[in-house]
C-alpha positions, 0 to 999 in steps of 0.5 A: 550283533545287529538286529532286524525289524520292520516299521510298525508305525510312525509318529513324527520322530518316532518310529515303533518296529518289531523283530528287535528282540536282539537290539539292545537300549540305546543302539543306534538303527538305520531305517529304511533304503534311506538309512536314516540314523535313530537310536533306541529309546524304549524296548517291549517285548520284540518292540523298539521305539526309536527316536529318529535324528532325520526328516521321516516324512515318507516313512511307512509300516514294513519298511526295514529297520537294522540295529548296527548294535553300537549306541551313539557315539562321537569320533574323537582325535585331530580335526575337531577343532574350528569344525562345525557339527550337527547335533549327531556329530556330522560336519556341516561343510562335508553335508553342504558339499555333498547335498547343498545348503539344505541338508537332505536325509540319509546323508553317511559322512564320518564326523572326522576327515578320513584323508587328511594327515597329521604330524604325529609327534611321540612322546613314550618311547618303545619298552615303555610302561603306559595306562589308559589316559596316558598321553603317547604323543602330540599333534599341532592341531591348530596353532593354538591347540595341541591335540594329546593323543591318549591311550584309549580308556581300558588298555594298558601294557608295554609299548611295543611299536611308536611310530613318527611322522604323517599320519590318518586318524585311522592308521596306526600310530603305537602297538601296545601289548597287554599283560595277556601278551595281546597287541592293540593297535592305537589310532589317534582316534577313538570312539566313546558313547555320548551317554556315558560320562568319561572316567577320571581319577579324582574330582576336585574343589571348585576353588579356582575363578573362571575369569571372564572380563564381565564385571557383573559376573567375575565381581558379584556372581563368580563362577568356579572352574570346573562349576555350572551356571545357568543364565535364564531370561526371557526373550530379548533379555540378552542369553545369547550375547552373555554367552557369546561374550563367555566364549569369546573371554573367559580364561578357558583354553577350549570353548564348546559352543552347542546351539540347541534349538536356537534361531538359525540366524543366531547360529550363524551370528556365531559362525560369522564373528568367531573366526573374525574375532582375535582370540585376547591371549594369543592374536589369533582367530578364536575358531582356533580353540572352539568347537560349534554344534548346530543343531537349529531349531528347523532341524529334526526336534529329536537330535537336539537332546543327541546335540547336547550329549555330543558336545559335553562328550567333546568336551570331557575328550580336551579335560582329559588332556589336561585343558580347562574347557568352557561348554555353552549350552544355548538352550537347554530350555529346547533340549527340553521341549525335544524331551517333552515331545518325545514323551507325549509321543511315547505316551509316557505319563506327564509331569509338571506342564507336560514335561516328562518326570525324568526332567531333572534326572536328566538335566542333572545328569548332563549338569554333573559332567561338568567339574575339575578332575584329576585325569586318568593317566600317571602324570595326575594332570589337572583338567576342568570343564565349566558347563553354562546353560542359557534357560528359556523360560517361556514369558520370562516366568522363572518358575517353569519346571525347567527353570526350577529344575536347573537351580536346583543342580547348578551352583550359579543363577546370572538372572536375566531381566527384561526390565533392565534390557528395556532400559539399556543396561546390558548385561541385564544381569538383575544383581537382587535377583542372581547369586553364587554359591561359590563366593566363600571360595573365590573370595578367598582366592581374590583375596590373595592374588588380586587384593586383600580388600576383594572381599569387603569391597565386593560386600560393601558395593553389594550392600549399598545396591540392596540399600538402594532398592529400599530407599527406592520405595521411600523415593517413589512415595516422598520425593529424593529431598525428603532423605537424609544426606547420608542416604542420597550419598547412598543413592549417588553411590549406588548409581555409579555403581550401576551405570559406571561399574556393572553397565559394560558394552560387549561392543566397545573395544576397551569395555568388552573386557576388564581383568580383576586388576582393573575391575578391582581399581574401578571398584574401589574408585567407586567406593572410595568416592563413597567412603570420602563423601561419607567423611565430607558430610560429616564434616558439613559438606553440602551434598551438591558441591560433593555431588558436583565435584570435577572429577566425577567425570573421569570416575564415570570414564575409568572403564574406557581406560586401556588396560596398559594405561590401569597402573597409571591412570587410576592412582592419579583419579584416585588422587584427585578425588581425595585432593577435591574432597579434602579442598571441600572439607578445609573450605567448609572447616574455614567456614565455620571457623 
């Protein structure tokens, strides 16, 4: 039931007007001849305040505001993927036809293509039983992803009619009858508010790793399917290229890319390497699989908050599918200043720093979309969404409300640091400072599908980069020939580790991915240079001729090694460390004979 008022007042994004007494929270309005989109946020009495998603420069008391009396929602079916949206799920390319490259407002375009037809290919038969979430057919969205068309949540009966061959995502396509003797019509699309989380049957362990290619993090700081991370980090720190390099590597088979608030030039960064970028696991362009949502930091501050809700909303759709999704947020630290906005504008009482004291509900409310389910449907197909939100703290500073209220939700923290960008080691992943809780688990997993040593070796590296800090302390006050041979085999470990292990280039065409196989074979080359050396200086070697030793070199070089060439080349490394440090010990033994 729609509802009309007129504008009381204006206040930047926000818009307060009256004669709303039957508009409902969350209804999205059209205001004024220009029918600007906005979505109620706060009801008084016959007053609505509503968050407006467009320029509202001109706006002014008595002009009309109408309720359509639905909340906000997003269209979901065949033509989301390789679109490009803004944050209320208009597809950029459409606008830039219609209006140019500067969008201007009012603009009324439909988030899917209204003309275009798809092979819909069905997989029910007539007479069959279905539930909501059951899959009915398939079309062949891009030659990668097969699009499932699903029975909308909440229906459930005998399939009456199926239908086969090209079709809109309006017309329809199966006629289900209910148990009440009512017939549906299903179109392959459907519409669900973004606020609303969507249903599954059962939530799962996190016990699966999403695989990445980056060493830092698939190594030390391991994220589940199904989990949540966040990366923060300061200015210049490197958020944006992690999360570019998650998009491009990791094992998911949709990516959801969000720009909230972001520079525009990063933005189209993004637009410009995706489609050139080879997807590594089938050869084609990765748009293929991806979905962006720009919603740039020159766009209207209130639609930023609606970006995020879209793009988890979308991703929920392909979990239900059955597909692992990967969701980046880049940055949710936008998302929150449109919050804090929004709030001083309502006049709500502040909290910490100005930022609303729904902060963290709301932060965890997006956060525990994320996670692996059981979907709805009765074949119990497996889906998982992993949602990773780059954090902004202003000045770097990690204690910042948003920063704090991020850690306490997600499950993983890839700190970013300033100082290690400045020196040229990307990722800047600081590995005192980042951690994973869900390590116990993966390990596990590690352990048996890559090796039995994943485990020790993973803590051995770990410890010696903690030993390393310590002996710092004592390097910086005493000098490196102050420490015992022991402890500069440590440092010299240490260092390999850092500089040939966790030091990966994101634009080198070998190192800008290492499968566990290869990352598992570098670790151990590094640490079995380690455990060796300990050996040698036991048995008397000098620490330069150790630390001099040919094939040091080709330990630093490992990581350029092809992953075709991993079995070959690393046995033969490996062989030849062992051979020169055993031709350093039989020299010292014979010495001292």
């Amino acid at each position: 039931m729609s509802s009309k008022g007129t504008i009381v007042k204006v206040s930047g994004p926000l818009v307060i007007a009256e004669g709303m007494r039957d508009a409902n929270m969350f209804d999205v309005v059209r205001i004024s001849e220009h029918k600007l989109i906005g979505e109620i946020i706060e009801m008084h009495g016959d007053k609505a305040s509503i968050q407006v998603y467009e320029e509202t420069a001109g706006l002014g008391p008595g002009e009309p505001v109408v309720s359509t009396g639905v909340p906000l929602s997003v269209e979901l079916g065949p033509g989301l993927i390789e679109n490009m949206f803004d944050g209320i799920q208009r597809p950029l390319e459409k606008m830039r036809e219609i209006a140019g490259s500067n969008i201007t407002r009012g603009i009324d375009v439909t988030a899917l293509d209204r003309d275009k037809k798809w092979k819909f290919v069905p997989t029910a038969k007539k007479g069959q039983k279905v539930f909501g979430g059951d899959i009915i057919g398939t079309v062949q969205e891009t030659v990668v992803v097969e699009h499932r068309i699903m029975v909308p949540h909440g229906v459930s009966g005998t399939i009456e009619e199926i239908k086969e061959g090209e079709f809109t995502v309006t017309d329809t396509v199966a006629v289900v009858k209910k148990d009440n003797g009512e017939n549906v019509n299903i179109q392959m699309m459907q519409k669900w508010p973004v606020r609303v989380g969507r249903p599954y049957k059962e939530k799962l362990p996190p016990d699966t790793p999403l695989i990445t290619g980056q060493r830092v993090i698939d190594t030390f700081f391991p994220v589940a399917k199904g989990g949540v991370a966040a990366v923060p980090g300061p200015f210049g720190s490197g958020k944006t290229v992690v999360q570019h390099q998650l998009a491009k590597w990791a094992d998911a088979e949709i990516v959801v890319y969000i720009g909230c608030g972001e520079r525009g030039n990063e933005m189209t960064d993004v637009l410009t390497e995706f489609p050139e970028l080879k997807d590594p696991k089938t050869g084609e362009s990765l748009m293929k699989r991806t979905v962006l949502i720009a919603n740039t930091s020159d766009m209207p501050v209130a639609a930023r908050e609606a970006s995020i809700y879209t793009g988890i909303t979308i991703a929920e759709y392909f979990r239900d599918m059955g597909y692992s999704v990967a969701l980046m947020a880049d940055s949710t630290s936008r998302w929150a200043e449109a919050l804090r906005e929004m709030s001083g504008r309502l006049e709500e009482m502040p909290g910490e720093e100005g930022y609303p004291a729904y902060l963290a509900s709301r932060l965890a409310q997006f956060y525990e979309r994320a996670g692996r389910v059981i979907n709805l449907g009765s074949d119990g197909r497996e889906g998982a969404l992993t949602a990773i939100g780059a954090v902004s703290p202003p000045g770097g500073d990690l204690s910042e409300p948003v920063t704090q209220a991020t850690l306490r939700i997600v499950k993983v923290f890839w700190g970013l640091d300033s100082s290690l960008a400045y020196r040229r080691h990307f990722p800047a992943i600081n590995w005192l400072l980042s951690y994973s809780l869900y390590l116990d688990r993966l390990d596990k997993w590690a352990n048996e599908n890559v090796s039995k040593e994943w485990g020790t070796l993973r803590a051995d590296a770990m410890r010696l980069l903690q030993e390393e800090a310590e002996l710092e302390e004592i390097v910086r006050l005493v000098g490196v020939d102050a420490l015992s041979a022991g402890d500069r085999l440590t440092l010299e470990a240490a260092k390999s580790i850092r500089e040939d292990y966790l030091h990966q280039n994101a634009f080198h065409d070998v190192d800008t991915y290492t499968s566990l196989n290869k990352q598992f074979k570098m670790l151990h080359l590094i640490m079995n240079f380690y455990y060796l050396g300990k050996n040698a200086i036991e048995a008397g070697v000098s620490i330069k001729d150790l630390f001099e030793i040919p094939v040091r070199e080709r330990i630093g070089r490992a990581k350029y090694t092809a992953e075709d060439q991993v079995d070959t080349a690393f046995p033969k490394i490996e062989a030849e460390l062992k051979e020169q440090i055993e031709a350093l010990i039989s020299k010292e033994v014979d010495k001292n004979a």
